[in-house]
Biopython code that builds the backbone (N, CA, C, O; Angstrom):
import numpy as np
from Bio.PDB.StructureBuilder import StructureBuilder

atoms = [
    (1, "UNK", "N", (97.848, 109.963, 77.733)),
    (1, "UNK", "CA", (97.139, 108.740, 77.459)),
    (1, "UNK", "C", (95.759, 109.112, 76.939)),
    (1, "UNK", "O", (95.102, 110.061, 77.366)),
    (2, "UNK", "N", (95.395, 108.306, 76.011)),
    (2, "UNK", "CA", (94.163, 108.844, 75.242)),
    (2, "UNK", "C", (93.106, 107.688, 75.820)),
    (2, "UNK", "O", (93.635, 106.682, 76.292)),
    (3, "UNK", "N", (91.879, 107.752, 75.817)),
    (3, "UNK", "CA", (90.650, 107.096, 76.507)),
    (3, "UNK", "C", (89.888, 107.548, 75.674)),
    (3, "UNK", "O", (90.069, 108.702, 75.285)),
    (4, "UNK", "N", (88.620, 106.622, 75.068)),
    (4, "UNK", "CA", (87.349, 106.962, 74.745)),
    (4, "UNK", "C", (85.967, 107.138, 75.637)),
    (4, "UNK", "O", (85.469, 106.377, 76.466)),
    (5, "UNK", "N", (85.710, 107.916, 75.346)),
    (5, "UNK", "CA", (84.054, 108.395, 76.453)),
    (5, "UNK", "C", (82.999, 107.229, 76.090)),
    (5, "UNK", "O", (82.666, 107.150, 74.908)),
    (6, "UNK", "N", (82.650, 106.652, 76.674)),
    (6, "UNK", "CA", (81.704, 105.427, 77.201)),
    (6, "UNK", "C", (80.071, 105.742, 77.255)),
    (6, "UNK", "O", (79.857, 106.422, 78.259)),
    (7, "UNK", "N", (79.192, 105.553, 76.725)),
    (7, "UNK", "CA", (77.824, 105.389, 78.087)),
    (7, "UNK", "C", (77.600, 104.501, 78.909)),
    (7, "UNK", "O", (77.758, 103.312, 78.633)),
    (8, "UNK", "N", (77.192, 104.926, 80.061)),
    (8, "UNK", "CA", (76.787, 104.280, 81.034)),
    (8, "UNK", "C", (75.479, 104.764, 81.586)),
    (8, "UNK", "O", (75.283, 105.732, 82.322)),
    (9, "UNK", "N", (74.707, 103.990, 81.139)),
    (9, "UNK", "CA", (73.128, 104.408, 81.369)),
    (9, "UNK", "C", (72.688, 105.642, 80.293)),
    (9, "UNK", "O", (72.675, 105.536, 79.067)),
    (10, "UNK", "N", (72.327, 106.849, 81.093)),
    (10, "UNK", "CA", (72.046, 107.953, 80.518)),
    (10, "UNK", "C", (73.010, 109.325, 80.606)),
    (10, "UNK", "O", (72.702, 110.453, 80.221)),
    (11, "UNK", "N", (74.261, 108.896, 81.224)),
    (11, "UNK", "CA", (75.767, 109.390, 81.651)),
    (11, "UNK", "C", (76.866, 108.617, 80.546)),
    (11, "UNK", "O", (76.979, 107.493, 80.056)),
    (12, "UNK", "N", (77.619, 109.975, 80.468)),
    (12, "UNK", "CA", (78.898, 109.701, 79.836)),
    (12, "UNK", "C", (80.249, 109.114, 81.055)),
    (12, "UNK", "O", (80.365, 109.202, 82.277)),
    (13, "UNK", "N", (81.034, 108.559, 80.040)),
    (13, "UNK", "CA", (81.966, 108.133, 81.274)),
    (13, "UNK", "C", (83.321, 107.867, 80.523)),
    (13, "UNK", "O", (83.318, 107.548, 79.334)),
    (14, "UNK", "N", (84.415, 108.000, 81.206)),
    (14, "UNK", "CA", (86.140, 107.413, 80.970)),
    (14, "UNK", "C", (86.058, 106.815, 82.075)),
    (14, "UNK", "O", (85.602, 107.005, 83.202)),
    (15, "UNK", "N", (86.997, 105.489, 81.080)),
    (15, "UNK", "CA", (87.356, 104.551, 81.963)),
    (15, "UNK", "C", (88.849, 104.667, 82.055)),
    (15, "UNK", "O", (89.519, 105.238, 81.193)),
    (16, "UNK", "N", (89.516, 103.914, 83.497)),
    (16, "UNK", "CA", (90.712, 104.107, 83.592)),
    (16, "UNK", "C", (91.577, 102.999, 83.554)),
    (16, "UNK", "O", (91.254, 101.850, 83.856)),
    (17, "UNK", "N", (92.792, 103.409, 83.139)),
    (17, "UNK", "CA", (93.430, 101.747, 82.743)),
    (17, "UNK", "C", (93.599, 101.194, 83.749)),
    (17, "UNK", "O", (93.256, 101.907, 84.691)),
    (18, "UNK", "N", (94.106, 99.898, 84.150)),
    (18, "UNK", "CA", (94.306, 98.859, 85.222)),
    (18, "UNK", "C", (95.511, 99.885, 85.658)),
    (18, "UNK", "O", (95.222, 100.605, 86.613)),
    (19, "UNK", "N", (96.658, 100.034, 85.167)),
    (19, "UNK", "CA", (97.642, 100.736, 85.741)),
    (19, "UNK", "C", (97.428, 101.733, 86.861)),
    (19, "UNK", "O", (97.866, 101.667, 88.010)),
    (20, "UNK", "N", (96.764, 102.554, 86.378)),
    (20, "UNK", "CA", (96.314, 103.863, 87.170)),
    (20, "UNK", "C", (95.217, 103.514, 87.877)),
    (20, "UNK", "O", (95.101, 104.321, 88.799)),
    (21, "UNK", "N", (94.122, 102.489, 87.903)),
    (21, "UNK", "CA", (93.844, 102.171, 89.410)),
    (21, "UNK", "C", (95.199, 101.378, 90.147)),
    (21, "UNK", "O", (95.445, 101.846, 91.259)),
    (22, "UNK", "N", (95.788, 100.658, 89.866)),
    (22, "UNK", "CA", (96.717, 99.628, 90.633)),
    (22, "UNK", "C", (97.395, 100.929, 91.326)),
    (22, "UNK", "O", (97.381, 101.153, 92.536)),
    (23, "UNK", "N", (98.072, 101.856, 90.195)),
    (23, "UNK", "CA", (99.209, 102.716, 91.076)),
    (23, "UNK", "C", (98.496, 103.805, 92.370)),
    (23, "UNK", "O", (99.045, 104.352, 93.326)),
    (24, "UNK", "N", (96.974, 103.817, 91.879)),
    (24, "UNK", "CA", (96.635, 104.869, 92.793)),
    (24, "UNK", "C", (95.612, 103.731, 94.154)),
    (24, "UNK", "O", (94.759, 104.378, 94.762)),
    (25, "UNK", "N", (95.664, 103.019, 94.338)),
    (25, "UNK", "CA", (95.087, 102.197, 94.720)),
    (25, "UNK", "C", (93.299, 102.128, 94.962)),
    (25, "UNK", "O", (92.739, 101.625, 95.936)),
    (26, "UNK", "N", (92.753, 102.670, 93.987)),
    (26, "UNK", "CA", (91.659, 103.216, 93.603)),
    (26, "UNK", "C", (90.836, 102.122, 93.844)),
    (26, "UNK", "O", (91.335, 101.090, 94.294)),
    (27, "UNK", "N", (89.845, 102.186, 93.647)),
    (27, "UNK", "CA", (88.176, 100.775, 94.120)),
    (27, "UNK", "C", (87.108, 101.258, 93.458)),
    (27, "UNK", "O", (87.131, 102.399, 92.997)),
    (28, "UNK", "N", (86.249, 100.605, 93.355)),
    (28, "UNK", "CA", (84.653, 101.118, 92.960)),
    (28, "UNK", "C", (84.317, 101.760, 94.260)),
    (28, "UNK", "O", (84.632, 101.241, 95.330)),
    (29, "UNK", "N", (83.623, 102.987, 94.160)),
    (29, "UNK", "CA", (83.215, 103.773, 95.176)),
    (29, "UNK", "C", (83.730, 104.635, 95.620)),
    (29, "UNK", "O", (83.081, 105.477, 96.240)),
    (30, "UNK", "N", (85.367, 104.758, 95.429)),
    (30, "UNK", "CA", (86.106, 105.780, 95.705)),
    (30, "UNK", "C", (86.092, 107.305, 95.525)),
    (30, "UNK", "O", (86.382, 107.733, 94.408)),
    (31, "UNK", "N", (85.869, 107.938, 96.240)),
    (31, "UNK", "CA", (85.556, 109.182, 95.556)),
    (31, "UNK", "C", (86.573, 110.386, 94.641)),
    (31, "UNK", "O", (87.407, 111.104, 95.193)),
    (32, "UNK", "N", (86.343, 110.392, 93.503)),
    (32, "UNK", "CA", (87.863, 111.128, 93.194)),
    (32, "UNK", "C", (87.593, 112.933, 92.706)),
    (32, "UNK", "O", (86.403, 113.143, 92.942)),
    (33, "UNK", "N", (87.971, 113.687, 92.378)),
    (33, "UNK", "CA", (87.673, 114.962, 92.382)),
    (33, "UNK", "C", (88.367, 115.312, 90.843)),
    (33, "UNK", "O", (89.464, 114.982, 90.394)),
    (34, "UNK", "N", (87.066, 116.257, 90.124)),
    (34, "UNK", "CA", (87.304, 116.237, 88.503)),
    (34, "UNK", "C", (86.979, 117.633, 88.536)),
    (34, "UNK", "O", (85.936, 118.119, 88.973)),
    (35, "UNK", "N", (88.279, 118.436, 87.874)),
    (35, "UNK", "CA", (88.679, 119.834, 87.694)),
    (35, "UNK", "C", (88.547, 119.862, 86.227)),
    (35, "UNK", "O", (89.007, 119.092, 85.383)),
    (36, "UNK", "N", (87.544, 121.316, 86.062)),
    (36, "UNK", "CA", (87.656, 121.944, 84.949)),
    (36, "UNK", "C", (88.305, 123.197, 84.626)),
    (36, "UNK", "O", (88.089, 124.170, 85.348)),
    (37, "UNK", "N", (89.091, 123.288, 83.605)),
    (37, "UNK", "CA", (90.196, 124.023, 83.156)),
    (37, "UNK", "C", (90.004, 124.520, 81.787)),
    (37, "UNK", "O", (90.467, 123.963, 80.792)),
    (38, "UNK", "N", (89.148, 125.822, 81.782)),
    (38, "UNK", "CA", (88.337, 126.391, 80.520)),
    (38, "UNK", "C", (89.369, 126.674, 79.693)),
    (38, "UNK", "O", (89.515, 126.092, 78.618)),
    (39, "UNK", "N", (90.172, 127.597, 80.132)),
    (39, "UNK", "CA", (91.320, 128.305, 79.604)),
    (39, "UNK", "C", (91.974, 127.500, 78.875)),
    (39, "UNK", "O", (91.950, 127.674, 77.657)),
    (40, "UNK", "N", (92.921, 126.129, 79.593)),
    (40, "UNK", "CA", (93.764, 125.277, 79.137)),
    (40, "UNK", "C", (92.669, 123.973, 78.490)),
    (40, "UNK", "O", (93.185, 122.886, 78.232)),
    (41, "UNK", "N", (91.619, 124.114, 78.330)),
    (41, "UNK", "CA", (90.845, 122.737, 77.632)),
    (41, "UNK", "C", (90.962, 121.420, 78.237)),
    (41, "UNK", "O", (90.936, 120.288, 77.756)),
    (42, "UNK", "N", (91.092, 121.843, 79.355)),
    (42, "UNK", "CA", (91.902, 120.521, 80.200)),
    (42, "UNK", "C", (90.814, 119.962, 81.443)),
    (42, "UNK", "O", (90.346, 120.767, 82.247)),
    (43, "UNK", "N", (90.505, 118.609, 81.490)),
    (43, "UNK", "CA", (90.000, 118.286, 82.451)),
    (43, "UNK", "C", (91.418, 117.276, 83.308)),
    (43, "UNK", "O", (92.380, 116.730, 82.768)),
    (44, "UNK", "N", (91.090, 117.326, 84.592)),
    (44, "UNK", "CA", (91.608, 116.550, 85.100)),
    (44, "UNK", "C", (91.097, 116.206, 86.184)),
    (44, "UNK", "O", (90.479, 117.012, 86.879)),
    (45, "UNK", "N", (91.358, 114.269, 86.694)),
    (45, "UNK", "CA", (90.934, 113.701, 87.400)),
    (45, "UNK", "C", (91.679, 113.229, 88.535)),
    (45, "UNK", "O", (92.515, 112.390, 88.200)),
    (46, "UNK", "N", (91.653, 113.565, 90.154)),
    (46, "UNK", "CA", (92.719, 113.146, 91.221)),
    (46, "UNK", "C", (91.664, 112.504, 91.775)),
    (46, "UNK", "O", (90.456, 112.733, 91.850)),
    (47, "UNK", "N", (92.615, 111.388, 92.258)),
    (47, "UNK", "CA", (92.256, 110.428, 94.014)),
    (47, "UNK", "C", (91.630, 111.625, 94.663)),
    (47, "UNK", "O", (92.223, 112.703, 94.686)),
    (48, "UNK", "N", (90.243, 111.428, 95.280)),
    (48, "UNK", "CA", (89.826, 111.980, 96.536)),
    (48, "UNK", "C", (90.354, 112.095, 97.693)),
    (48, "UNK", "O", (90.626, 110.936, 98.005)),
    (49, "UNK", "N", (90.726, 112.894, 98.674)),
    (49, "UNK", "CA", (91.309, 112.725, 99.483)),
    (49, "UNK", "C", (90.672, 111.502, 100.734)),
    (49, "UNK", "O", (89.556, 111.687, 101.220)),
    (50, "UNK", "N", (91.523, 110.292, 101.147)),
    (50, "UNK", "CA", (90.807, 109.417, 101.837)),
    (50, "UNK", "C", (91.385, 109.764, 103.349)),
    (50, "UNK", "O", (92.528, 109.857, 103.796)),
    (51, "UNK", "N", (89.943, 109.927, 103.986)),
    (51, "UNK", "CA", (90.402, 110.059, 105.405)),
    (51, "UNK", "C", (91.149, 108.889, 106.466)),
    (51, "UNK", "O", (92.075, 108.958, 107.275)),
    (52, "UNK", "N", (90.172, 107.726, 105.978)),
    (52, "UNK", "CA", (91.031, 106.407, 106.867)),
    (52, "UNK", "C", (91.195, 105.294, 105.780)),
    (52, "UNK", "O", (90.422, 105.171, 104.829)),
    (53, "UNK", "N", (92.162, 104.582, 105.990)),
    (53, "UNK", "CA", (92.615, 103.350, 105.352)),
    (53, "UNK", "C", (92.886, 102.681, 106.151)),
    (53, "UNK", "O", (93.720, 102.999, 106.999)),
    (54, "UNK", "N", (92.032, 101.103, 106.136)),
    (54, "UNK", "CA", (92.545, 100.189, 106.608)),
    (54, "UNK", "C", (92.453, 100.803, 108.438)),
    (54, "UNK", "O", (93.334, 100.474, 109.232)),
    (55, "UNK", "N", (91.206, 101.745, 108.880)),
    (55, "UNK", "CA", (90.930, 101.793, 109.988)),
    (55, "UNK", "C", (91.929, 102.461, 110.894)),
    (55, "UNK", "O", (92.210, 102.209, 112.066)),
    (56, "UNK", "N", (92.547, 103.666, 109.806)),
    (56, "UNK", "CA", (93.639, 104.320, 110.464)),
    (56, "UNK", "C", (93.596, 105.516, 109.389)),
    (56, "UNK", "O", (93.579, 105.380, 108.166)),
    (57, "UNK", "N", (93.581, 107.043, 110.316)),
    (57, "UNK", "CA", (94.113, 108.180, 109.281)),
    (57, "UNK", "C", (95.357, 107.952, 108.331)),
    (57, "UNK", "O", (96.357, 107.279, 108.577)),
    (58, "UNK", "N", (95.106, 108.562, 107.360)),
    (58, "UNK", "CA", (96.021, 108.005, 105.784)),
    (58, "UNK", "C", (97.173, 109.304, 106.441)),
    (58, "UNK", "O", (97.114, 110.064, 107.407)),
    (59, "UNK", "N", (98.258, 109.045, 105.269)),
    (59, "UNK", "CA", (99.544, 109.913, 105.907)),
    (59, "UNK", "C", (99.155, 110.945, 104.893)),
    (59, "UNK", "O", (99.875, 111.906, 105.162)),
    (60, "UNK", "N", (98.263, 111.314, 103.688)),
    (60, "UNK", "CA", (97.969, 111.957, 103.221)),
    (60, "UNK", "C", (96.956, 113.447, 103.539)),
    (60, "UNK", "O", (96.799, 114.547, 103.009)),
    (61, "UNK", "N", (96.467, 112.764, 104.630)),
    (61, "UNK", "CA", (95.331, 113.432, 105.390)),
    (61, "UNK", "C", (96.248, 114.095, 106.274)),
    (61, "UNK", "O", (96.300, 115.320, 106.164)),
    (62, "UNK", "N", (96.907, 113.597, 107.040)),
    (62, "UNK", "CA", (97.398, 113.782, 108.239)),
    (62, "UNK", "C", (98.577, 115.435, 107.703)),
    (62, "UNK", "O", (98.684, 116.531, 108.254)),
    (63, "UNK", "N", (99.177, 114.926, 106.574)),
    (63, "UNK", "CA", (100.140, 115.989, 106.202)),
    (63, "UNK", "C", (99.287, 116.952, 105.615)),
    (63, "UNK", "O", (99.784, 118.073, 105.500)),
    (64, "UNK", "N", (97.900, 116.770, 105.136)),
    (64, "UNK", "CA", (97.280, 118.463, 104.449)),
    (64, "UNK", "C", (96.938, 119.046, 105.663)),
    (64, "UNK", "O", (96.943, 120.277, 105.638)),
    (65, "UNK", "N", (96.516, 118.295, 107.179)),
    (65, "UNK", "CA", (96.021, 119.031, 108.595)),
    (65, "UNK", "C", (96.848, 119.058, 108.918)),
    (65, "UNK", "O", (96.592, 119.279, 110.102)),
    (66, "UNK", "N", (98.612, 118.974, 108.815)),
    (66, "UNK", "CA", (99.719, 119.688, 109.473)),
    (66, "UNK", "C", (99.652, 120.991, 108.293)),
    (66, "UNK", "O", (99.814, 122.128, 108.737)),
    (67, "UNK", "N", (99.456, 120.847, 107.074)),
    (67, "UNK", "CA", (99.668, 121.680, 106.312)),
    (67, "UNK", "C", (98.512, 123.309, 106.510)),
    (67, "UNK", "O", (98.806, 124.327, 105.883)),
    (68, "UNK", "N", (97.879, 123.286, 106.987)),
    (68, "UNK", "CA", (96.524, 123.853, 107.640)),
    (68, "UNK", "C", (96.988, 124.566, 108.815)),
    (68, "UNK", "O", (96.959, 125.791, 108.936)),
    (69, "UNK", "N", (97.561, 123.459, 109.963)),
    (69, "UNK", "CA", (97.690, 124.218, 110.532)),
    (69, "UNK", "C", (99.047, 124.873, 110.527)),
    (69, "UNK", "O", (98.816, 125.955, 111.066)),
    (70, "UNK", "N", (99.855, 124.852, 110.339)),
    (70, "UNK", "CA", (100.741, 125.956, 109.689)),
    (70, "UNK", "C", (100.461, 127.114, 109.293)),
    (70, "UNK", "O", (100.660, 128.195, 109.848)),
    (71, "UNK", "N", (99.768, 126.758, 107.847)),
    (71, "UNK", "CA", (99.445, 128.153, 107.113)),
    (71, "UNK", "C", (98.795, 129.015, 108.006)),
    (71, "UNK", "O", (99.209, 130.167, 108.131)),
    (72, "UNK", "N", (97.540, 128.485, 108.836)),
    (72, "UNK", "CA", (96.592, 129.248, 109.684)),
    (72, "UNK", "C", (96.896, 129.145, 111.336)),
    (72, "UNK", "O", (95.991, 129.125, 112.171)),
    (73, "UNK", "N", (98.573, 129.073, 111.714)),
    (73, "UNK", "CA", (98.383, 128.736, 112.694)),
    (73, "UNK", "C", (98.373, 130.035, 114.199)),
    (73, "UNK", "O", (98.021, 129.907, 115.372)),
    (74, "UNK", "N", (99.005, 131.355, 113.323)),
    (74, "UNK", "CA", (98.298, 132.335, 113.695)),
    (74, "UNK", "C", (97.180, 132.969, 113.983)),
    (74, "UNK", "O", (97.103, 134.021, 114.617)),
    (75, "UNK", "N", (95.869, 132.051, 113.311)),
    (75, "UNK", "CA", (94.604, 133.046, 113.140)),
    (75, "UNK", "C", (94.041, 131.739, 114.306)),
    (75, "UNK", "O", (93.389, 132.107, 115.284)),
    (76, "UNK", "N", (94.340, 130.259, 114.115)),
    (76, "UNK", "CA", (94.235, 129.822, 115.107)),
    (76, "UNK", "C", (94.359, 129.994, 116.648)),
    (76, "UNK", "O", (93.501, 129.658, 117.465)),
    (77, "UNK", "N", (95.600, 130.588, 116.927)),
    (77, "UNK", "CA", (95.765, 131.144, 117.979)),
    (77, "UNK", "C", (95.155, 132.508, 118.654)),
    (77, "UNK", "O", (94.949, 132.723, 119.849)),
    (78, "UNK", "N", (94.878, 133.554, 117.275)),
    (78, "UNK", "CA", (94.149, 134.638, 118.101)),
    (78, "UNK", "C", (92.800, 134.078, 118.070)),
    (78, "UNK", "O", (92.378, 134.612, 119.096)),
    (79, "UNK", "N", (91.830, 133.395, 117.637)),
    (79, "UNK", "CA", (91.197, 132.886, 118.143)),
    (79, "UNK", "C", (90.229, 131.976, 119.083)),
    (79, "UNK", "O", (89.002, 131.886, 119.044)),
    (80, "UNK", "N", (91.293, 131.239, 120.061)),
    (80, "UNK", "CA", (91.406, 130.546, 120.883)),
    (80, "UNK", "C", (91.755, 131.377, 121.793)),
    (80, "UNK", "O", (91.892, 130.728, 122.829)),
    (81, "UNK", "N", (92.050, 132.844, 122.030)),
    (81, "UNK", "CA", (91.839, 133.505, 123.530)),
    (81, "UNK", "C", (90.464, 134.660, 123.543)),
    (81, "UNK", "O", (90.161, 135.249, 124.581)),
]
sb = StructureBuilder()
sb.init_structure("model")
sb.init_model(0)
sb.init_chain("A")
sb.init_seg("    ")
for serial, (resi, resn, name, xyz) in enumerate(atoms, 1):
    if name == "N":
        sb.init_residue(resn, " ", resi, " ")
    sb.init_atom(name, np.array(xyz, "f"), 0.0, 1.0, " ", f" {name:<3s}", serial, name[0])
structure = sb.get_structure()
């Protein structure tokens, strides 16, 4: 999908279509995380990871801190004696 770069104030900006806030359930204020990719010329933009929704840990959160502790759940343990 192609987008044109915007000003906004004294900042550049892309805007995103209605789709891709609706599907990601995105808001003003949301924080999202923007990767640069020298090699491949590629920027790309993901959803921030949100800790609570709606006054409850997201299932997104919850599965990268099962995912954590897994990977580290050895170094966890020699550390805890």
């Amino acid at each position: 999908m192609q987008r044109k770069i915007v000003q906004v104030g004294s900042s550049l900006a892309v805007t995103l279509p209605a789709e891709v806030v609706k599907e990601f359930k995105l808001k003003k204020g949301h924080a999202v995380e923007v990767s640069v990719h020298p090699q491949s010329g590629a920027v790309t933009i993901r959803p921030g990871i949100r800790y609570y929704e709606n006054g409850k840990v997201t299932r997104r959160f919850r599965s990268l801190a099962e995912e954590v502790r897994r990977t580290y759940d050895d170094a966890f343990r020699k550390l805890s004696k």
